[in-house]
C-alpha positions as CSV (number, residue, x, y, z in Angstrom):
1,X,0.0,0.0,0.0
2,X,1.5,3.5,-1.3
3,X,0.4,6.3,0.8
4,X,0.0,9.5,-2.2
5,X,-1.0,13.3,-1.6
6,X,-4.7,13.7,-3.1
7,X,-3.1,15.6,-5.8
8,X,-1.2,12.6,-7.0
9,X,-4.5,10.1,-6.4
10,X,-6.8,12.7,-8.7
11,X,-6.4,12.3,-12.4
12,X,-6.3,8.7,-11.7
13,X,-9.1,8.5,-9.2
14,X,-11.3,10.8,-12.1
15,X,-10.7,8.4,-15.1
16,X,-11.0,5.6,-13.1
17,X,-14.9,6.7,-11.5
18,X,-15.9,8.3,-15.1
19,X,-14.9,5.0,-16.8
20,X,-16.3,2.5,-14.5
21,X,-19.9,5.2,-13.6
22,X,-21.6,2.7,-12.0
23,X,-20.9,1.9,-8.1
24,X,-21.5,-0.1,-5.1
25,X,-22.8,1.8,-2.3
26,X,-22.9,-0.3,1.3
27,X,-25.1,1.7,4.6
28,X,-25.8,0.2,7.5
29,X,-30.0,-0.5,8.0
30,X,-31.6,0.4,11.4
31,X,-30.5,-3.2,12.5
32,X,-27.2,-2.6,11.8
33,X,-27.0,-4.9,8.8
34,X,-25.1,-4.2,6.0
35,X,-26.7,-2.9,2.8
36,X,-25.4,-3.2,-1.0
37,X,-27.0,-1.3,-3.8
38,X,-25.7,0.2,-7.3
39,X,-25.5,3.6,-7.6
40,X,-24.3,6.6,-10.5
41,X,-22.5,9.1,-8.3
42,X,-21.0,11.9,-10.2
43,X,-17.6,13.3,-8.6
44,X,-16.6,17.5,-8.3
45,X,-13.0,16.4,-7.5
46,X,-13.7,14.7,-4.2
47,X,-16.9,15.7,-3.7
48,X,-19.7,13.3,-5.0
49,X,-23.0,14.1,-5.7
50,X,-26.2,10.9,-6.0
51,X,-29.7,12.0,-7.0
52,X,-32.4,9.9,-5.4
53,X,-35.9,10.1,-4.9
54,X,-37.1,11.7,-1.4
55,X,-37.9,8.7,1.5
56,X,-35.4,6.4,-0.4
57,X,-33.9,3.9,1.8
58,X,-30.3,4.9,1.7
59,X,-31.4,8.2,3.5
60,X,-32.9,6.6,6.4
61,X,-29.6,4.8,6.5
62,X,-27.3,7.1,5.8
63,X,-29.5,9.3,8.4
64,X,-28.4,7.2,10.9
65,X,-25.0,6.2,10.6
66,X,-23.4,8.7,7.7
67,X,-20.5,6.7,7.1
68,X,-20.9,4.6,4.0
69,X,-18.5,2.7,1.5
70,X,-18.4,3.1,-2.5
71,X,-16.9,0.3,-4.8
72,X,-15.8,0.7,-8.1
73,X,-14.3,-2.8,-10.7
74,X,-13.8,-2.9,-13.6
75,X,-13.3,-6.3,-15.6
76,X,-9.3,-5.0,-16.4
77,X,-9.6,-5.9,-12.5
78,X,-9.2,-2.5,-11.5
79,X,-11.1,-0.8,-8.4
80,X,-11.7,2.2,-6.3
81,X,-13.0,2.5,-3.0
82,X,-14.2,5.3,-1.1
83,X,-14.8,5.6,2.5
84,X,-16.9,8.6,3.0
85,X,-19.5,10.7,5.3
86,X,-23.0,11.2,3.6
87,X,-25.0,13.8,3.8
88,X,-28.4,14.7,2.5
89,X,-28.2,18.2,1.0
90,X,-31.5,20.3,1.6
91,X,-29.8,23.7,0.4
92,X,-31.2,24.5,-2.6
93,X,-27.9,26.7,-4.4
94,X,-26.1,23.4,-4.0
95,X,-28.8,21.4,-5.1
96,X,-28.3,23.0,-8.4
97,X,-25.0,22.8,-8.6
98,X,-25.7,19.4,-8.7
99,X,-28.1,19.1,-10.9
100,X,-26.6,21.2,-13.2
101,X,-23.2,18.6,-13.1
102,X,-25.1,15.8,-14.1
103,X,-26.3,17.8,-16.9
104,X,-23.1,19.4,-18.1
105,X,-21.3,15.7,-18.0
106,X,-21.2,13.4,-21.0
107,X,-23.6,10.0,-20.7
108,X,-23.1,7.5,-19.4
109,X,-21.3,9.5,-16.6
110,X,-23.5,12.5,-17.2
111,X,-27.6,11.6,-16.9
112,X,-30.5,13.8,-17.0
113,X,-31.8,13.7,-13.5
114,X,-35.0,15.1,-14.5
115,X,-36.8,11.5,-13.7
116,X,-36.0,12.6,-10.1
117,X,-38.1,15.5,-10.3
118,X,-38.1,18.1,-13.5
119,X,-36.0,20.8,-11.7
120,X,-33.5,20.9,-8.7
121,X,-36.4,22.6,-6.6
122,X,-39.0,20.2,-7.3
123,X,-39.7,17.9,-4.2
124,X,-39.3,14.9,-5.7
125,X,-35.7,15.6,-6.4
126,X,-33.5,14.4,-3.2
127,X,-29.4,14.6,-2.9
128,X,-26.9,13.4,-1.6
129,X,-23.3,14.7,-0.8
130,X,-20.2,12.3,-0.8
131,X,-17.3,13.6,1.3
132,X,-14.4,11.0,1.5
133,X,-11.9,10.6,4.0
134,X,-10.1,7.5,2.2
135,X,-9.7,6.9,-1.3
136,X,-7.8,3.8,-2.5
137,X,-7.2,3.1,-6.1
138,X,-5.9,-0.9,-6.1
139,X,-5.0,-3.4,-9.6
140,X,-4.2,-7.0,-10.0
141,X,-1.9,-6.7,-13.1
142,X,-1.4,-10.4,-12.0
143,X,-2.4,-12.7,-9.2
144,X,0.7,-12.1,-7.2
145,X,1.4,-8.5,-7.7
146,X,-1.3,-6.2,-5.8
147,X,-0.4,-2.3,-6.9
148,X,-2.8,0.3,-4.6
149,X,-2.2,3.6,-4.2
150,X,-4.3,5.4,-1.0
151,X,-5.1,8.9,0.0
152,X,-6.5,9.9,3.4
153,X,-8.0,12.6,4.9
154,X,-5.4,12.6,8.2
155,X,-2.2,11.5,8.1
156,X,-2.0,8.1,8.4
157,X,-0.6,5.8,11.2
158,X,-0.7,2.3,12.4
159,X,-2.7,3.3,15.7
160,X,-5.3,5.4,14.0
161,X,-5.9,2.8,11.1
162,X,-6.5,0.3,13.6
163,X,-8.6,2.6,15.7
164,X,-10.8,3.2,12.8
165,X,-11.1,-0.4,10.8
């Protein structure tokens, strides 16, 4: 495992989310059981952004416990996973910043959220806010030779990875 600054993670952490789109997103349910769906989360940098539909599931979850984990694979064997606080986003300038970055992307990574609701204001339009404290981009050129490069948040050290796993 190679620890990197966030600026050496980026451009690889972009291509990788804008080729692969489609994610894994695991919350904890009111039981405390885990919970695995596919999601389309579209990334400002760091910051990721998932329209949903108001009462959804994932925001009682994430309602309760914010931290959640994102998956990316591809078939070239490559991943990404974020670890990451999420937040439901009620302010409505940011709303439309959102909405507007779904819009201004290219499909399949771009999407017309408009099935969410017709406008950012409408109330059938709900949001979601990724903020990640670990990012780990990992590869399997072969079965022996694991590559991953990780960015954190805090400096990282034996104690407080422990602390927090």
């Amino acid at each position: 495992m190679n620890f990197v600054s966030l600026e050496e993670i980026l451009p690889e952490f972009e291509s990788r989310v804008r080729r692969i789109v489609y994610s894994q997103m695991a919350t904890m349910d009111a039981a405390g059981r885990p919970r695995i769906r596919v999601v389309h989360i579209v990334w400002d940098r760091i910051t990721g952004y998932l329209s949903t539909a108001p009462g959804a599931p994932k925001l009682r979850h994430i309602a309760r416990n914010p931290n959640v984990s994102l998956g990316y694979w591809d078939p070239a064997q490559t991943t990404v996973t974020v670890d990451c606080r999420a937040i439901e986003v009620t302010d409505a300038e940011e709303k439309t910043v959102a909405y507007r970055l779904f819009v201004s992307e290219p499909e399949p990574y771009g999407f017309d959220p408009a099935f969410w609701g017709g406008t950012p204001d409408d109330p059938a339009f709900a949001l979601i806010r990724f903020e990640p404290w670990r990012i780990e981009l990992a590869g399997y050129p072969t079965l022996w030779n694991w590559e991953s490069k990780v960015w954190t948040a805090q400096p990282w050290n034996r104690r407080s990875a422990f602390l927090a796993s």
